[in-house]
N, C-alpha and C positions, 0 to 999 in steps of 0.2 A: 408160136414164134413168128409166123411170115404174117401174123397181123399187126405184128408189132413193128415192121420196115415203113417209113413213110412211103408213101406213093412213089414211085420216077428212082426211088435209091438203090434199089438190089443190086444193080451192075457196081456202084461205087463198092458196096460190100461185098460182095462177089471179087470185085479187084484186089480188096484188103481181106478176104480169106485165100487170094491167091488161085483163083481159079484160071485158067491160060485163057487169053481174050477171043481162041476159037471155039474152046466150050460156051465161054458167055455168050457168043453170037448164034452160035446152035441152040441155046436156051432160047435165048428171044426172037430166033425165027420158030420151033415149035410151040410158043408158048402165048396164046392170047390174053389171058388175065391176068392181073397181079400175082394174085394168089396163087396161082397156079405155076407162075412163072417163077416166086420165090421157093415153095417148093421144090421144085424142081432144080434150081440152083442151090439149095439147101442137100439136095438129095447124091446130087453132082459131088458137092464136097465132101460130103460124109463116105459115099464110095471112096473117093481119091487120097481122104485123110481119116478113116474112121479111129484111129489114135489119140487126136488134138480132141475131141470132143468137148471136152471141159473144159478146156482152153478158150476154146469157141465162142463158147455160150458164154463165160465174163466178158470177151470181146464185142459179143453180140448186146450183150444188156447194156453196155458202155456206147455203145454205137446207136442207138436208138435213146440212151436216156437223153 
């Protein structure tokens, strides 16, 4: 899934999975790689929300197609 976020967009989707903008900036100060860094924001919201899950994921395929 996090190879499928274009480069530079996690935060946008990150905003539109609703994650609070102190989490996002704690992501992207731990986090030097992409890939890394969208796991972990992936990981973030799955804690926060592991419910929506499938929700998600058509949001996610829609957001990237």
């Amino acid at each position: 899934m996090a190879s499928m976020i274009k480069v530079g967009e996690w935060k946008k989707l990150a905003r539109s999975l609703r994650l609070p903008e102190a989490v996002i900036a704690g992501i992207d100060k731990d986090s030097d790689e992409q890939a890394e860094t969208i796991l972990s924001m992936l990981f973030r919201w799955k804690q926060r929300n592991a419910s929506d899950a499938a929700y998600t994921r058509c949001c996610m395929m829609h957001y990237v197609i």
